[in-house]
C-alpha positions in Angstrom: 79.6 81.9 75.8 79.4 81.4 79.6 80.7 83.8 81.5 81.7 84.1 85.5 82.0 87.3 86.2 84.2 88.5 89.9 83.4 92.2 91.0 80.4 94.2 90.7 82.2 97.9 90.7 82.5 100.3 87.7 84.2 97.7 85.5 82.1 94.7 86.9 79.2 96.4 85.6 80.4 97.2 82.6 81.5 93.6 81.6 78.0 92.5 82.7 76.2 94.9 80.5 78.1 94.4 77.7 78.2 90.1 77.9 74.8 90.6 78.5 73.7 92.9 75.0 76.1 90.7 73.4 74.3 87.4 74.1 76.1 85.6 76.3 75.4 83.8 79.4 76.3 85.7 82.7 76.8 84.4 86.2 77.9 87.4 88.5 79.4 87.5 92.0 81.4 89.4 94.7 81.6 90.1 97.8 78.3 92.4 98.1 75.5 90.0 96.7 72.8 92.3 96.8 75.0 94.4 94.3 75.2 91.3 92.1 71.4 90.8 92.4 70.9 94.3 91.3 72.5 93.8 88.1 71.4 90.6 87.4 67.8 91.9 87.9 65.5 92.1 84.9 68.0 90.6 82.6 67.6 86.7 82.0 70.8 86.1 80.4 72.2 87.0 83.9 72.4 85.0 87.2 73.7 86.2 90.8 75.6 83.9 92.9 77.5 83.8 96.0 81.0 82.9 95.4 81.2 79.1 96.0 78.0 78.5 93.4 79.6 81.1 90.3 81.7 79.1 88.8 79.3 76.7 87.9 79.3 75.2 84.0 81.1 78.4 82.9 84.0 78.7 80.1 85.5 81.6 81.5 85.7 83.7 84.5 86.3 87.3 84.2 88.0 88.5 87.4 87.2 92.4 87.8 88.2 93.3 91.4 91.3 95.1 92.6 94.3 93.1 92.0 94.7 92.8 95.8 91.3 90.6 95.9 91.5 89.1 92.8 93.2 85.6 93.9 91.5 85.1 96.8 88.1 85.5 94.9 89.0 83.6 92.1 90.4 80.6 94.9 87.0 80.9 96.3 84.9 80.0 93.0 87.0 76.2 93.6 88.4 74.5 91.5 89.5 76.6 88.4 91.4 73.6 86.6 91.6 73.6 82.6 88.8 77.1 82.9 89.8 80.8 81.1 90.5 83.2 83.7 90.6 86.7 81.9 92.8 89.4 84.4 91.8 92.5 83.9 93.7 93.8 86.7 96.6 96.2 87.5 98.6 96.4 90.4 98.3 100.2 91.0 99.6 102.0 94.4 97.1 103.1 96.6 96.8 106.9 94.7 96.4 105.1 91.6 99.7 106.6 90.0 101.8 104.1 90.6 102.4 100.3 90.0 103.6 97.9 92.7 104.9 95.0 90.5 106.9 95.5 87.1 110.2 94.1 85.3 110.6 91.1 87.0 106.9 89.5 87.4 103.1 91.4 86.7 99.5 91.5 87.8 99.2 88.7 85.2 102.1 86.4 86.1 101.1 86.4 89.9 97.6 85.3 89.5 98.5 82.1 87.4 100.9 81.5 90.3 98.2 81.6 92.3 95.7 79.6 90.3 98.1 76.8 88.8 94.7 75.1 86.7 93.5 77.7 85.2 94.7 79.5 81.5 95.2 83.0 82.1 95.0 85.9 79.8 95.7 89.7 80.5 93.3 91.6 78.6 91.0 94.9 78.9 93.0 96.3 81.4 93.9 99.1 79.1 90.2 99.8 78.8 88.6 102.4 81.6 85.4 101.3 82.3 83.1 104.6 80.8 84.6 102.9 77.4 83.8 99.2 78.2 80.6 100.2 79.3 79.4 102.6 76.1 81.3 101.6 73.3 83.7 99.7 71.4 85.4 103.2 69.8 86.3 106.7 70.0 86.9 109.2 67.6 85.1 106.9 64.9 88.5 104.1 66.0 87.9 100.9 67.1 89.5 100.8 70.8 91.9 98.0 70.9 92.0 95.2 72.9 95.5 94.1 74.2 95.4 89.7 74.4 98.6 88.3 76.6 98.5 84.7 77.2 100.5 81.6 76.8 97.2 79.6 76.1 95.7 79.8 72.7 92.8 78.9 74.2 92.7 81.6 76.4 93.4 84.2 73.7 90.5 82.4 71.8 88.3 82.9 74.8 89.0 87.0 75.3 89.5 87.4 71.6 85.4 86.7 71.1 84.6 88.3 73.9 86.1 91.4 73.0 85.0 91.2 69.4 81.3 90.6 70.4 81.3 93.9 71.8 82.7 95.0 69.0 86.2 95.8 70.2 89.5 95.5 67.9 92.0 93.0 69.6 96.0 92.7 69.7 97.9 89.9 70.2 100.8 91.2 72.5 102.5 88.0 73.1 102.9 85.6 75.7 102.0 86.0 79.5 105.1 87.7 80.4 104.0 90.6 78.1 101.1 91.8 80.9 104.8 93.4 82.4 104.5 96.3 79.7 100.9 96.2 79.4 100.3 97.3 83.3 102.4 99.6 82.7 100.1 100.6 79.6 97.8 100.8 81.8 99.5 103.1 84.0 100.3 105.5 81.9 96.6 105.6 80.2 95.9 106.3 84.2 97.9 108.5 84.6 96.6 110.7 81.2 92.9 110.2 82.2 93.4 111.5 85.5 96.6 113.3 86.3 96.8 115.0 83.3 93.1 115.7 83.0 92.3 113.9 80.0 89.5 112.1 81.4 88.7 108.5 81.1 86.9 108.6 77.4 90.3 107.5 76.3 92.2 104.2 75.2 95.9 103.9 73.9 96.3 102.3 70.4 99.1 101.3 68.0 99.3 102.8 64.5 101.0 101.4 61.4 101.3 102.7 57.8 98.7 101.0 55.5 
């Protein structure tokens, strides 16, 4: 697949490495081009860009910057009609322990405001980024993948991604379910680094065989 990826922090890098050993095609942007070029370098499979030339031929655009940034980075690829825009985001408070939206709207819900063309899809924002980055599982478990959406085709779109790096994925509904999976998110936050759990963890749902 072609992929756009937004953000070149922890979980930028991670989704780059991981699109990139899984064979697909990477363009990669953010505000810090040389940072882009740095992890584009010696891989072919991967491209840097500046913003207004990432969007380019790709399927989907993975948008991996704080949720603060994420709609005006994902406005300044153009025009986003009929592409995937995966939102990986939460809308935490500025100590991380918090979130800022919840009940009413989410993370999720506010970006597809702000991007009316696109097909968005909350996913892998349960996922800290040590995990993304080294593996699909812990504790010999497949970590699970949480899919929102309200386009098939978008859940199609994170669905493989997730799977090609060998992640297990869970349809959780339509859009409007990203309000309990920040939340998720949150509390798997809150776990890693309040209560000292560290961030080699991912929450999961269990059912009797």
């Amino acid at each position: 697949m072609k992929v756009t990826v937004i953000g070149t922090g922890n979980m930028g890098s991670a989704f780059v490495k991981q699109l990139a050993k899984a064979g697909h095609h990477v363009r990669v942007t953010g505000r810090d081009l040389a940072k882009a070029q740095a992890l584009a370098a010696g891989n072919p499979s991967v491209t840097a860009t500046a913003q207004d030339k990432a969007l380019g031929d790709s399927e989907a655009v993975i948008v991996a910057t704080g949720y603060a940034d994420a709609a005006p980075a994902l406005r300044a690829l153009g025009d986003l009609t009929g592409k995937v825009v995966i939102d990986i985001t939460n809308p935490l408070t500025a100590d991380y322990m918090g979130l800022t939206l919840g009940h009413t709207t989410s993370a999720a819900e506010e970006i597809a405001k702000a991007v009316p063309g696109a097909e968005v899809v909350k996913a892998f924002n349960t996922v800290f980024a040590p995990v993304l980055g080294d593996g699909a599982s812990l504790g010999g478990q497949k970590v699970p993948v949480f899919v929102a959406s309200d386009s098939a085709r978008a859940k199609t779109a994170a669905r493989q991604i997730a799977e090609s790096f060998g992640f297990a994925v869970i349809d959780a509904g339509g859009l409007k379910n990203a309000r309990y999976l920040e939340p998720l998110a949150g509390l798997n936050i809150f776990l890693g680094y309040g209560a000292g759990l560290g961030t080699s963890i991912a929450p999961t749902w269990l059912r009797k065989s």
